[in-house]
C-alpha positions as CSV (number, residue, x, y, z in Angstrom):
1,X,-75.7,9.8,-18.6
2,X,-72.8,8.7,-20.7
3,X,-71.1,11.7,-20.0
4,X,-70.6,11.2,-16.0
5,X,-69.5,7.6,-17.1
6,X,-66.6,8.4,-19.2
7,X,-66.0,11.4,-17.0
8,X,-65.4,8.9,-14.1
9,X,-63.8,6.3,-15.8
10,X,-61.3,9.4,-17.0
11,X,-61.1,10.1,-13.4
12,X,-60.4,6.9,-12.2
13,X,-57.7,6.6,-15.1
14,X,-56.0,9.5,-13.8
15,X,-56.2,8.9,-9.9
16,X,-54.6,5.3,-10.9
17,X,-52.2,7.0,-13.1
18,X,-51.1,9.9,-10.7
19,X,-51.2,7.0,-7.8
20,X,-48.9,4.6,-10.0
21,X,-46.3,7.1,-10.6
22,X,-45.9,7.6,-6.6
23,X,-46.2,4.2,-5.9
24,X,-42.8,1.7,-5.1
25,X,-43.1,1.0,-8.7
26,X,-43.3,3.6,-10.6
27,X,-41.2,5.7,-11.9
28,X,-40.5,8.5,-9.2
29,X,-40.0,6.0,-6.7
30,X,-37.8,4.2,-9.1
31,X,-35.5,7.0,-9.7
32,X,-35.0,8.0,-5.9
33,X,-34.0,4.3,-5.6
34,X,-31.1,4.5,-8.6
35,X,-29.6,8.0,-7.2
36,X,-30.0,5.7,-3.6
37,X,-28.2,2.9,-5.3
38,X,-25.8,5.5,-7.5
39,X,-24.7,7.7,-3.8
40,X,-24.9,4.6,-1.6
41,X,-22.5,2.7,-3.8
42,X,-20.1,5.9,-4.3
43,X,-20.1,6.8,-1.0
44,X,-19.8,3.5,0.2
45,X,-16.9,2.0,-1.8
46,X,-14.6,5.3,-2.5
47,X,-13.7,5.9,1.0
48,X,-13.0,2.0,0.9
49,X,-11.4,1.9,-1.7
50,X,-9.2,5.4,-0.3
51,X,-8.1,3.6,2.9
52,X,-7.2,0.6,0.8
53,X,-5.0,2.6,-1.3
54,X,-3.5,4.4,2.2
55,X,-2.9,1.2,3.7
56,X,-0.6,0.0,1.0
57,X,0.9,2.9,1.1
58,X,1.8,3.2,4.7
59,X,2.7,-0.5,4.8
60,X,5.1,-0.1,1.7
61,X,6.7,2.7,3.5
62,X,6.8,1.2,6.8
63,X,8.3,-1.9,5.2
64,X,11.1,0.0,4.0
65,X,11.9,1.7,6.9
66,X,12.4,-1.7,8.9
67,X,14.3,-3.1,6.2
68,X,16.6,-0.1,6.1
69,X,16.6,-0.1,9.9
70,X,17.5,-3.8,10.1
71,X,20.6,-3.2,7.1
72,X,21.4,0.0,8.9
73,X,22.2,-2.2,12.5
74,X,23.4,-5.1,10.9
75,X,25.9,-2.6,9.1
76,X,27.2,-0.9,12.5
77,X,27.4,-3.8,14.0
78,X,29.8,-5.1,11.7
79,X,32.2,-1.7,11.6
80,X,32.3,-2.1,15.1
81,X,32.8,-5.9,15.2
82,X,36.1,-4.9,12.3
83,X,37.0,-1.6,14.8
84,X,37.1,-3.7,17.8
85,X,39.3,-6.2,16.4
86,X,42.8,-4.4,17.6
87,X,41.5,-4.2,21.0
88,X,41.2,-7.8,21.4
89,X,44.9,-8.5,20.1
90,X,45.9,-6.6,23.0
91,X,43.9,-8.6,25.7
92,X,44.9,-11.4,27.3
93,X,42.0,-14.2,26.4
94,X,42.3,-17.2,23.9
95,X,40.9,-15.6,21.1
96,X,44.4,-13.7,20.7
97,X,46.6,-16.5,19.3
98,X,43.6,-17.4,16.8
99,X,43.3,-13.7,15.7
100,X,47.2,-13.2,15.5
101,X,47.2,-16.0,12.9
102,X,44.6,-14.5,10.7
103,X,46.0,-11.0,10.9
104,X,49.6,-12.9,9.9
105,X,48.0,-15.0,6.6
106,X,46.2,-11.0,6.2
107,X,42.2,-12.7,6.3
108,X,41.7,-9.8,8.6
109,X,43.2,-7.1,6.2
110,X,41.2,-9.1,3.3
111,X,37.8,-9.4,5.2
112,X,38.1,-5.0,6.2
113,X,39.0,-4.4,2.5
114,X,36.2,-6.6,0.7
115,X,33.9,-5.4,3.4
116,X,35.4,-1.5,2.0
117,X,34.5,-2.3,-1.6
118,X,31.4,-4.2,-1.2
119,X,29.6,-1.7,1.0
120,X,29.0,0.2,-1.8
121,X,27.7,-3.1,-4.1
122,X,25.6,-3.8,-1.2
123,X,24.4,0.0,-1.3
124,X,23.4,-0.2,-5.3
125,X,21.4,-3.5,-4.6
126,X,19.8,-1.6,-1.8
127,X,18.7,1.5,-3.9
128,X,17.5,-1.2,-6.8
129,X,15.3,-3.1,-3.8
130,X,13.7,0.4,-2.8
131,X,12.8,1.5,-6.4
132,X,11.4,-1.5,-6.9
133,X,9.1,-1.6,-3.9
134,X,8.3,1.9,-5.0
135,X,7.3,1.5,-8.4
136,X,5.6,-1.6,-7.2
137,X,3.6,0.3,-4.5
138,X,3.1,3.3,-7.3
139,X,1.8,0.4,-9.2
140,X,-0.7,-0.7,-6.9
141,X,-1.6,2.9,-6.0
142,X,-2.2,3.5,-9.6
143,X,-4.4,0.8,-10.7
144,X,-6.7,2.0,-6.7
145,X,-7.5,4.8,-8.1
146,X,-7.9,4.3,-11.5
147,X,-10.8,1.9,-9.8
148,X,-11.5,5.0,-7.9
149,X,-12.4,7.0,-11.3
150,X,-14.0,4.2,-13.1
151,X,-16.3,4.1,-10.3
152,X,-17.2,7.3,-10.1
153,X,-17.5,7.6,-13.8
154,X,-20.7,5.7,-13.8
């Protein structure tokens, strides 16, 4: 009779064993929720992460292009402004006695020549602004995806 006894208390050991390991605590169940946890947070937070990295990008580039845009205008708008100046010596308003003057003291002459040599000075500060933005946005691009791989390196 002893032998049924520890035969069912083996049994009972090994039905509450075999029922443990299935259960929300044991270790099966335990491992499906870590890869869970391990694809949920990968899958989650890298295509985040990617369309954070994108974003600066695009906004970087797009900020350049308006600032290049807005010197771009603001340059033509002046050549035209110094290129239109003979035209209004020759009409007949106000403003020709005012520009004869500063065409006789030579401020006209001055302000086309300095205009002449700065270009170019405004040009080098220009290149200096868009490589910095760059390397700044290359920065920022940089340290996103080294996130990127220290994430997934877990």
């Amino acid at each position: 009779m002893a032998l049924p006894i520890f035969a069912a208390g083996l049994f009972g050991t090994m039905v509450s064993r075999i029922v443990g390991f299935f259960s929300s605590v044991g270790p099966l169940a335990t491992f499906f929720v870590w890869i869970g946890k391990k694809f949920a947070v990968k899958g989650v937070t890298v295509p985040i992460q990617l369309a954070v990295v994108g974003a600066l990008v695009v906004s970087k580039v797009a900020f350049l292009i308006a600032i290049l845009t807005l010197l771009a205008t603001i340059y033509n708008l002046i050549t035209s402004f110094l290129n239109m100046i003979p035209s209004l010596l020759s009409s007949d308003s106000i403003l020709v006695i005012a520009l004869q003057v500063m065409q006789a003291i030579g401020l006209l002459d001055a302000v086309t020549d300095a205009f002449a040599v700065f270009t170019l000075l405004f040009g080098s500060l220009l290149a200096l602004f868009i490589s910095k933005v760059v390397l700044h946005a290359l920065k920022d691009a940089s340290d996103e995806f080294f996130k990127i791989a220290i994430l997934l390196g877990e």
